[in-house]
C-alpha positions as a printed NumPy array, in Angstrom:
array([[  0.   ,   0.   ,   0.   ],
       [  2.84 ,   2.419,   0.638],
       [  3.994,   1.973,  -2.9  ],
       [  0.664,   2.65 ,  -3.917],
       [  0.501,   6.095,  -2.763],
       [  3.955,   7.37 ,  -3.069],
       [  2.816,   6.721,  -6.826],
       [ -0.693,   8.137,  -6.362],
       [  1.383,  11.397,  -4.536],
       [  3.963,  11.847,  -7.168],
       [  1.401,  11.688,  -9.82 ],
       [ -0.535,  14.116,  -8.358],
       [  2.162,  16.285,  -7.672],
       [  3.07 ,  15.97 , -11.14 ],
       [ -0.115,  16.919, -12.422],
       [ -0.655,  20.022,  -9.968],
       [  2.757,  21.108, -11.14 ],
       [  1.796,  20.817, -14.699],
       [ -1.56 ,  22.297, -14.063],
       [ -0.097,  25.342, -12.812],
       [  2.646,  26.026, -15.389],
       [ -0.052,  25.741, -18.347],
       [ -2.113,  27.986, -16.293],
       [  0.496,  30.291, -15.954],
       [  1.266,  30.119, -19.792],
       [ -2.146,  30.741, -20.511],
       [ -2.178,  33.708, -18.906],
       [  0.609,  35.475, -19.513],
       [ -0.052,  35.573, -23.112],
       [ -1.152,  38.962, -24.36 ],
       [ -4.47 ,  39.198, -25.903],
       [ -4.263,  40.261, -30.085],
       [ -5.65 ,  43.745, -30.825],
       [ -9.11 ,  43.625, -32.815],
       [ -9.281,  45.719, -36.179],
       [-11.108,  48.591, -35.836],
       [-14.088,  49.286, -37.939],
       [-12.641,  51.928, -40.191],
       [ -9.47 ,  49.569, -40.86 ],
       [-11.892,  46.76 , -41.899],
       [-13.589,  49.327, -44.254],
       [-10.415,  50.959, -45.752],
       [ -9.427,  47.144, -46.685],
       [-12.473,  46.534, -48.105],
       [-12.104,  49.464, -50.323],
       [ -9.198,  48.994, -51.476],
       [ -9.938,  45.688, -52.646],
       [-12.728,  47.171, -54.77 ],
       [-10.782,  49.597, -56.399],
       [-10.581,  49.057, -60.202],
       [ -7.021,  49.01 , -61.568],
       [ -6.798,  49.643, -65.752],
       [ -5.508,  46.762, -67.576],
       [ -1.526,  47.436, -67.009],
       [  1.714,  45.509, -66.099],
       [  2.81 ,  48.789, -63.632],
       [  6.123,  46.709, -63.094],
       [  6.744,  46.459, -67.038],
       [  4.631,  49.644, -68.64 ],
       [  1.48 ,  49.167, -70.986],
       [  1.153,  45.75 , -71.531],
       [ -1.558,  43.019, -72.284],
       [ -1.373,  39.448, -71.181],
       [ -2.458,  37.083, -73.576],
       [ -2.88 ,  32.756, -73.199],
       [ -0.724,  30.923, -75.468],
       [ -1.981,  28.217, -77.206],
       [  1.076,  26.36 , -78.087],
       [  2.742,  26.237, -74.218],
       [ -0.598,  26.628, -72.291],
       [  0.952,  29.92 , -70.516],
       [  0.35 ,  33.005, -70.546],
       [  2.466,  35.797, -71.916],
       [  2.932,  39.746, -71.993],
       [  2.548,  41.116, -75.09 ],
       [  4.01 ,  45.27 , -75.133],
       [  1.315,  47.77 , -76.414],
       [  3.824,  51.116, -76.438],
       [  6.534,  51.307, -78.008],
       [ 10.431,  50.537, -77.592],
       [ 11.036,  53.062, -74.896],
       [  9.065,  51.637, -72.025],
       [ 10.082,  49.103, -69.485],
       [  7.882,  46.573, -70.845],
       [  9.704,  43.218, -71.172],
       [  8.082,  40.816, -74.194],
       [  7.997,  37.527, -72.926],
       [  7.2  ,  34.703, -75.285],
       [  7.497,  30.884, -75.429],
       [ 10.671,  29.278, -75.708]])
């Protein structure tokens, strides 16, 4: 019987111990700020805004499917002067 309980103890003790640290974990964790309302609405328009049809990293451009590679390409629309890169299949 004394075996018994020094097991039932240290197990208990154990579990108190563990108890207590997750506890502790638990609550020293800092809560996450909420968005506000007027963030939340500034995203969503933003995400509504209409862009014109334009590669801004390359200049005037128009990306069209390829039917030979299954890709799709950027085809320039200005002239040799802009930083539009043609890309094409290999």
């Amino acid at each position: 019987m004394k075996k018994l309980t020094k097991i039932l103890l240290a197990a208990g003790g154990a579990a108190l111990i563990g108890g207590g640290a997750v506890m502790t974990y638990l609550k020293a964790q800092t809560q996450q700020p909420e968005m506000s309302d007027l963030t939340l609405q500034n995203l969503e328009a933003m995400a509504t805004i209409d862009v014109p049809d334009m590669n801004w990293a390359n200049g005037p451009s128009s990306n069209v499917s390829c039917s030979r590679c299954g890709s799709v390409h950027v085809h320039c629309k200005a002239s040799k002067n802009t930083r539009c890169l043609q890309t094409s299949c290999l």
